[in-house]
C-alpha positions in Angstrom: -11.4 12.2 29.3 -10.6 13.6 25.5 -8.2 11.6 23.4 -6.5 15.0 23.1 -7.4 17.2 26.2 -6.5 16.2 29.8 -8.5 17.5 32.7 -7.8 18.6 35.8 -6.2 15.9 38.3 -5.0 14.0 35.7 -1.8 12.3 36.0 0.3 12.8 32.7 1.6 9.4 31.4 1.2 6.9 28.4 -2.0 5.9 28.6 -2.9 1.7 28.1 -5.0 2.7 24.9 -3.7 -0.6 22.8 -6.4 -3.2 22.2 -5.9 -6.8 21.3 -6.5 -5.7 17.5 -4.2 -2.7 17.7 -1.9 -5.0 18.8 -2.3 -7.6 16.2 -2.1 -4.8 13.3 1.2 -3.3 14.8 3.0 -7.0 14.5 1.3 -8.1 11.2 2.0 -4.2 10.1 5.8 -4.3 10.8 6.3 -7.8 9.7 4.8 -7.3 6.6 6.9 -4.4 5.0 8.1 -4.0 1.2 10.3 -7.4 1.3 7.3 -10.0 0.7 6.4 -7.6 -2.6 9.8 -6.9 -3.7 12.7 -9.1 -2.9 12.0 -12.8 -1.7 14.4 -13.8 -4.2 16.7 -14.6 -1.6 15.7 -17.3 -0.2 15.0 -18.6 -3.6 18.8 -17.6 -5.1 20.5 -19.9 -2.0 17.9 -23.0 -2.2 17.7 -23.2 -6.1 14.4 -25.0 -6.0 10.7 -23.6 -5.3 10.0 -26.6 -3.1 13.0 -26.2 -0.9 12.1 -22.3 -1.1 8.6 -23.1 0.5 10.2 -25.2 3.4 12.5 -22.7 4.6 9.6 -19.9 4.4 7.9 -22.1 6.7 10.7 -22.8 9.0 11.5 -19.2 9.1 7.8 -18.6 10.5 7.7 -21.6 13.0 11.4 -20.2 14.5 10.1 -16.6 14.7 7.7 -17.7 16.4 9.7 -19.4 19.2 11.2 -16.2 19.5 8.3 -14.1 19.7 6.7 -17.1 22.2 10.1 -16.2 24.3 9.4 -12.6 23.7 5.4 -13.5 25.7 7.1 -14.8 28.6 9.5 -12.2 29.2 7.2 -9.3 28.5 4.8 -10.4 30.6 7.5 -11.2 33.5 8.9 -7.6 32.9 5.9 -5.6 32.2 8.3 -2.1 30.2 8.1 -0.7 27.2 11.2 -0.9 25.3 11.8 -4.6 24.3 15.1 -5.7 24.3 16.4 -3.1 26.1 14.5 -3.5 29.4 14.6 -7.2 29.2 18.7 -6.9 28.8 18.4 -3.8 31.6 16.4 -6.3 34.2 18.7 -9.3 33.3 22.8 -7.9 32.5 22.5 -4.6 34.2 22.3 -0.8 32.3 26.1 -1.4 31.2 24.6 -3.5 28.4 21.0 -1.9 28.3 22.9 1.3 27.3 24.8 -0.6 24.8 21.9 -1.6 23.4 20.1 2.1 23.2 23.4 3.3 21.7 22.7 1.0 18.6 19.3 1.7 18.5 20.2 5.5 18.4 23.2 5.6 15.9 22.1 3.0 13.3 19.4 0.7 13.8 16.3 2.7 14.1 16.9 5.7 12.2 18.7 3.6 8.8 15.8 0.9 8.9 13.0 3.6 9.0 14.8 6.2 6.3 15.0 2.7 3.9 11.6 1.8 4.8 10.5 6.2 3.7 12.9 5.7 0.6 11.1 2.8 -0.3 7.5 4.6 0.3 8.4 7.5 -2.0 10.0 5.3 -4.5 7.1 3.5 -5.1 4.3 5.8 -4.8 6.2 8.1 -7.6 7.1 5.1 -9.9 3.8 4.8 -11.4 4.6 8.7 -13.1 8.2 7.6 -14.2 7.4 4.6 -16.1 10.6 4.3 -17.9 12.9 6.1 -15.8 14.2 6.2 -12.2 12.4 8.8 -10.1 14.5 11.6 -9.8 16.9 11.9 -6.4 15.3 14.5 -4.7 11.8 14.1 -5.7 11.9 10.4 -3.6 13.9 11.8 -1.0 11.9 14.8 -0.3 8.3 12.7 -0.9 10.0 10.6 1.8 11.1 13.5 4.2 7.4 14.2 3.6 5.5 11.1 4.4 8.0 11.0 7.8 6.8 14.3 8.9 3.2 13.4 8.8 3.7 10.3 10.4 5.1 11.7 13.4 2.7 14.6 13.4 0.1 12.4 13.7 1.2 10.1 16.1 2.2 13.3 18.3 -1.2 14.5 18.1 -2.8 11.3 19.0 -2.5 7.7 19.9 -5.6 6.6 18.7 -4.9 8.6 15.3 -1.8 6.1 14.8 -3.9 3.0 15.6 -6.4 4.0 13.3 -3.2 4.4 10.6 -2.2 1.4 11.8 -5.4 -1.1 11.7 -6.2 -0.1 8.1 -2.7 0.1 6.4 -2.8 -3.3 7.8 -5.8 -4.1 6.5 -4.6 -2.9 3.0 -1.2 -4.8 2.6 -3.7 -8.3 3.5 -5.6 -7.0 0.8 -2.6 -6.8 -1.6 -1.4 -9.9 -0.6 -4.6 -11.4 -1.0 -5.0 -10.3 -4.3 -1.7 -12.0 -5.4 -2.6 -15.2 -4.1 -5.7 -15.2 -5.9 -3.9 -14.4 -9.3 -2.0 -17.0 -8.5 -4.7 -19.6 -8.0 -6.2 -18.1 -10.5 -3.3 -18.7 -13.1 -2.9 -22.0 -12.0 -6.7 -23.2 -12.5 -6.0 -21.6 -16.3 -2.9 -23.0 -17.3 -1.5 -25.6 -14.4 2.3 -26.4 -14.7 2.8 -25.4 -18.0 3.8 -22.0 -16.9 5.3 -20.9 -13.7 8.3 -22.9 -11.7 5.7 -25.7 -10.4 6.1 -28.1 -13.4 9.2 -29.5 -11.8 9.5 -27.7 -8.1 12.5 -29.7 -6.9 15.0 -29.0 -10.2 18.1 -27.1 -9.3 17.8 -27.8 -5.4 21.5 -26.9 -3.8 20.8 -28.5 -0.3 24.4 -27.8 1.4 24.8 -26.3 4.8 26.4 -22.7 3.3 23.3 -22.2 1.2 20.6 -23.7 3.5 21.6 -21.4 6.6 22.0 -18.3 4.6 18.3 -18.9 3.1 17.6 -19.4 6.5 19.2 -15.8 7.3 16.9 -14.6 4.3 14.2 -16.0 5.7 14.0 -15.0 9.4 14.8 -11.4 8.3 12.0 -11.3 6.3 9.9 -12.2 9.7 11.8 -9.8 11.3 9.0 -6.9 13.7 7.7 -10.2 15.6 8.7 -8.0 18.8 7.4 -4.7 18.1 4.6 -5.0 20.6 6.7 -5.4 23.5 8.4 -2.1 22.6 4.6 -1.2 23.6 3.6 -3.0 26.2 2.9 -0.5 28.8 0.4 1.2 26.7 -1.8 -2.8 25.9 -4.4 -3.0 27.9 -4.6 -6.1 29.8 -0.9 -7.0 28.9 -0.9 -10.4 29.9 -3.9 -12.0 28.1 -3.2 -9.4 25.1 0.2 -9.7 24.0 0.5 -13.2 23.7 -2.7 -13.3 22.5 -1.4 -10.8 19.6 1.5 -12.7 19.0 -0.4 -16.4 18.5 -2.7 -14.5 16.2 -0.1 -12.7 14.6 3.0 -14.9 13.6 1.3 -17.9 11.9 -1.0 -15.6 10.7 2.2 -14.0 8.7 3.5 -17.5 7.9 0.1 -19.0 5.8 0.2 -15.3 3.9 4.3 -15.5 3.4 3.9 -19.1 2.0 0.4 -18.6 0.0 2.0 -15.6 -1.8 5.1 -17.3 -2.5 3.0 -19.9 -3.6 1.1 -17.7 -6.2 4.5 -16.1 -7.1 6.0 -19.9 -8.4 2.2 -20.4 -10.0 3.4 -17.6 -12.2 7.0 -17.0 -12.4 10.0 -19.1 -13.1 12.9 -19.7 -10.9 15.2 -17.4 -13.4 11.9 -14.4 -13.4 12.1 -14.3 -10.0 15.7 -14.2 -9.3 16.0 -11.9 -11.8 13.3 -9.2 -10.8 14.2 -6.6 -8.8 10.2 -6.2 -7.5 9.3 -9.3 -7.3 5.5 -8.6 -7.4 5.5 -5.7 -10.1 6.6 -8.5 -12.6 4.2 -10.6 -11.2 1.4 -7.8 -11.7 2.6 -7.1 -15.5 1.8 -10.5 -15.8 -1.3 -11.2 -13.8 -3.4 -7.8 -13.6 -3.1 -6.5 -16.9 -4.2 -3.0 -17.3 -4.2 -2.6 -13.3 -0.6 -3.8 -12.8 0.0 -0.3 -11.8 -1.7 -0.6 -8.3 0.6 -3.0 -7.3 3.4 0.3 -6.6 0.5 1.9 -4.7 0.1 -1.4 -2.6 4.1 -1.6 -2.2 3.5 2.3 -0.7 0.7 1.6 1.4 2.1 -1.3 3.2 5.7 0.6 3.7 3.4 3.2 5.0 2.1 0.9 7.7 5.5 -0.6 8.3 7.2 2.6 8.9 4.4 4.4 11.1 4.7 1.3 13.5 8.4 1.6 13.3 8.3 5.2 14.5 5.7 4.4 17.1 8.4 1.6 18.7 11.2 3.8 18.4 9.9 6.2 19.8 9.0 4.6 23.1 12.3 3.1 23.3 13.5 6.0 23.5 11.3 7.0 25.5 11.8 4.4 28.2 15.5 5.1 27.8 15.0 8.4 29.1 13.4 7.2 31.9 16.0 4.9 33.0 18.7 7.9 32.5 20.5 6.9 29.4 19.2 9.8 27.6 18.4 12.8 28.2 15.3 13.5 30.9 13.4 15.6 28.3 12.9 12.5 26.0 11.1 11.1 28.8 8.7 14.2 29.0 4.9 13.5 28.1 2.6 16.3 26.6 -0.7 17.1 29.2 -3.3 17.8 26.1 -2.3 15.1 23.9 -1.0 12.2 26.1 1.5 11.1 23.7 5.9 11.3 24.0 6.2 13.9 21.5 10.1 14.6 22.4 10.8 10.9 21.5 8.3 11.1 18.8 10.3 14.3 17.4 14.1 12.6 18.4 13.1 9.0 16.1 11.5 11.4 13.3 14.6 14.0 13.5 17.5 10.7 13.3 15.1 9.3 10.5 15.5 12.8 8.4 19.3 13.2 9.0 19.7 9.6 7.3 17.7 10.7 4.3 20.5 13.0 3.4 22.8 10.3 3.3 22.8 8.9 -0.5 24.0 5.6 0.6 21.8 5.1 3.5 21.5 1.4 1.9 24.6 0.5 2.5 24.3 0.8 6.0 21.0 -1.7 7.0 24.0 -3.7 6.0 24.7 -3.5 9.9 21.6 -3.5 11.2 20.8 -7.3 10.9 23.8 -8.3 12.8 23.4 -5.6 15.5 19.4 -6.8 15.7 19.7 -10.7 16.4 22.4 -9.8 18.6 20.3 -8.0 20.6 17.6 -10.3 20.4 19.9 -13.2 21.2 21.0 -11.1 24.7 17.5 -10.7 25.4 16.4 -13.9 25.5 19.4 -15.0 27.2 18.4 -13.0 29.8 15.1 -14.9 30.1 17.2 -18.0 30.8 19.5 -16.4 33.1 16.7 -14.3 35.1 15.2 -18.2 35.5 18.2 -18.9 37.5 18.3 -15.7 39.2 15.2 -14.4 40.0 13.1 -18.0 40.0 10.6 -15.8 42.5 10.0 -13.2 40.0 5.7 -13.4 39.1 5.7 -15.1 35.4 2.3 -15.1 34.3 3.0 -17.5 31.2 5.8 -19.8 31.4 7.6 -22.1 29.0 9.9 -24.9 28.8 13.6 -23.9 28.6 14.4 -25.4 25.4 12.5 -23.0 23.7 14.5 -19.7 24.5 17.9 -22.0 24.5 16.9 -23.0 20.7 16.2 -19.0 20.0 20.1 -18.0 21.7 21.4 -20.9 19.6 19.6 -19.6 16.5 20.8 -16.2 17.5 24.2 -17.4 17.9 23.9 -18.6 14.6 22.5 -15.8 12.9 25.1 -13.3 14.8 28.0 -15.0 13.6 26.6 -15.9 9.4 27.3 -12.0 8.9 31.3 -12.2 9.7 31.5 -14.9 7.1 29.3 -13.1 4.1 29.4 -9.8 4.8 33.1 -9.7 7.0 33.4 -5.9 6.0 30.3 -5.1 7.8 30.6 -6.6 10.4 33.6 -5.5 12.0 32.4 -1.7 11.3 29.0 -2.9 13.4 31.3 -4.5 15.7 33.3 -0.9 16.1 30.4 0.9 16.3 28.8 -1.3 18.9 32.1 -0.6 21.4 31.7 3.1 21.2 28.7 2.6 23.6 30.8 1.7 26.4 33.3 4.4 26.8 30.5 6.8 26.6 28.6 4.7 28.8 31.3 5.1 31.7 31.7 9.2 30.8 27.8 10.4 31.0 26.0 7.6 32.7 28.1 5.3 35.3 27.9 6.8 38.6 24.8 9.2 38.1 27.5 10.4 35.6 30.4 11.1 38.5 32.8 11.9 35.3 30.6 14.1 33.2 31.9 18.1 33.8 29.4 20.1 35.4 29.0 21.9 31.8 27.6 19.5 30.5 24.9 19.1 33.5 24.1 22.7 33.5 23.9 22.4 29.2 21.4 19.8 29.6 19.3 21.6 32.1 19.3 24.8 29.8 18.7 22.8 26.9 15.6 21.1 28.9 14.1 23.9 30.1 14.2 26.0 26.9 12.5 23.2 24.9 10.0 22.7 27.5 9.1 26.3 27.3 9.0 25.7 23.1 6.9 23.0 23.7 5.3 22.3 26.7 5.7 18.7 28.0 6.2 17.6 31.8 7.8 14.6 32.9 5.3 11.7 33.4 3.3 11.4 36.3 3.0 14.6 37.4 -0.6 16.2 38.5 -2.0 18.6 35.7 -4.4 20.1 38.4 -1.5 21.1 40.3 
């Protein structure tokens, strides 16, 4: 069989076309977005000290990769697509699964994947306004742009997104690895007469306020450790290749996060990098010379691969949602020629445009960190409970309960930070997470006993008018017949 024609006999569905290094490349690609080249001042404002600053980067990696470890077991004990959600679905029920899509739907997809576009465009243009911010709708249209050719590509093929994928993430390694070689290369010149390495514990602030939100700082950065299980169905051999990604993956990110910090402090002083708002364009100016201007093109290229594996997961949440009936059937319609969810592909892309237009879309990944480890949290409590419940269910790989009681604890942790910093926030996520359930019990509970028959007989219109605009079928159905 084509990539991009299906023949005769054929069963339409998500093919398992994911390899063990497509499935490295998607972790490593979403982890590593624009925050390791632009803003890991954070954990550095809270700890005071580059030595202290080292530890928690390290930390951060070791406790994300409990989490993904949990994240092994449970997708390879609940072998779906869609992460969190069908982990929460098999474990609390579709109350809470539905929840959870609602979130994913109204804010946390669509705002993280609109910053991460913003971020593309911004960057890419900088290099032509030196001086000057780029103007509005220039980066905002750029963006718009780069979004539609994303989706358009991974609509048209899978293996065309892999491909993406694999060398974007091949290209932000590069960019990293040419910033810890300046740095090691600065250091062999002028040692610790330059840089914050001279004294690296001065101005340490080790109290628990500052050492837990560092902490926050530095998990978030680590944050996309689970976007393979959004995938899963589509790996082939699932349970040798997704933990298999993940062990290659997470310390893989950790000895890259901490070298190029490392290389940052060989260079820059506490105060520079505080005060930088890109973090490794000062570093460039300093380091490259004459090519410090590749460094925005590297920021581009790695937001790049960051946000066409964020639309690739998104879109088989939704995807999977569908399925399950918390949205509607046509997002869980296949095309026959090209194998690939284009309705989800197109419902992810269209969310991710309306959030462009929304000046302030900033403001609002402000909820999007609370509303994550929440759901990450539920997930993996799940894993514990579903131990209790279900001790017959097949578990391929299997570890010791501490682990995923240590993750809900960390979760628990990292849920309730937000409500102390960020109190404003936090009760708006809170609102907006409730509004799930009312609609939950009007168009879903019961086979939807409450929803009006309008709204039925809209949805079936609706679905059969876009089929006939663009022909997809619902998965598994014979294209010979």
């Amino acid at each position: 069989m084509s990539e991009t024609k299906t023949e005769p006999g054929t069963e339409v569905q998500l093919q398992q076309r994911l390899s063990l290094l497509n499935g490295v490349t998607m972790i490593i690609g979403n982890i590593i977005g624009s925050g390791i080249f632009l803003t890991p001042k954070g954990v550095q404002l809270e700890c005071g000290s580059p030595g202290l600053s080292l530890i928690v980067w390290a930390l951060s990696g070791v406790l994300s990769l409990v989490g993904a470890i949990c994240y092994a077991e449970l997708g390879t004990t609940i072998v779906k697509s869609g992460a969190s959600y069908s982990y929460i679905m098999e474990a609390f029920g579709p109350l809470l699964g539905f929840v959870r899509m609602w979130l994913s739907v109204l804010i946390i997809e669509p705002t993280v994947q609109a910053a991460i576009a913003i971020t593309f465009a911004d960057y890419l243009i900088k290099p032509f306004f030196p001086n000057c911010p780029a103007p509005f709708l220039a980066v905002r249209l750029l963006a718009a742009a780069c979004c539609l050719f994303i989706i358009a590509m991974n609509c048209v093929s899978v293996r065309i997104a892999t491909r993406i994928q694999d060398f974007f993430s091949y290209a932000k390694i590069v960019a990293l690895f040419v910033i810890i070689i300046a740095g090691a290369v600065t250091y062999g010149k002028h040692g610790t007469t330059v840089g914050s390495f001279g004294d690296p514990w001065a101005g340490t602030t080790l109290t628990p306020g500052t050492l837990a939100i560092a902490m926050y700082s530095g998990l978030y950065s680590y944050a996309g450790w689970d976007t393979l299980n959004f995938m899963v169905e589509e790996l082939k051999n699932p349970y040798k290749n997704l933990p298999l990604s993940i062990y290659i993956s997470l310390p893989l990110c950790t000895v890259i996060y901490l070298l190029a910090n490392v290389a940052y402090y060989a260079v820059l002083t506490p105060e520079e990098l505080v005060s930088a708002d890109a973090v490794a364009l000062v570093f460039a100016d300093k380091t490259l010379g004459t090519w410090a201007p590749i460094m925005s093109i590297f920021v581009a290229m790695s937001t790049f691969g960051a946000l066409n594996s964020s639309f690739y997961a998104s879109s088989r949440l939704f995807y999977v949602a569908a399925r399950e009936g918390h949205l509607p059937k046509y997002f869980a319609m296949v095309s026959p020629e090209h194998m690939t969810p284009i309705p989800s592909l197109f419902l992810t892309g269209g969310l991710t445009l309306v959030y462009l237009c929304v000046e302030n879309v900033f403001d609002l990944i402000n909820f999007y960190s609370f509303m994550y480890w929440l759901t990450v949290g539920l997930a993996i409590a799940g894993q514990i409970y579903l131990r209790f419940k279900a001790p017959e269910m097949p578990r391929p790989i299997k570890f010791s309960l501490f682990w995923p009681f240590l993750f809900v604890l960390l979760c628990v942790f990292l849920v309730g930070i937000p409500y102390f910093t960020e109190t404003r926030d936090s009760l708006i996520g809170t609102a907006i997470l409730a509004t799930g359930f009312p609609l939950y019990f009007y168009f879903i509970y019961g086979n939807g006993k409450y929803m009006g028959n309008c709204f039925r007989g809209l949805s079936a219109r609706c679905t059969q008018f876009l089929q006939k605009l663009l022909p997809v079928v619902p998965e598994t159905i014979d294209v010979g017949l």
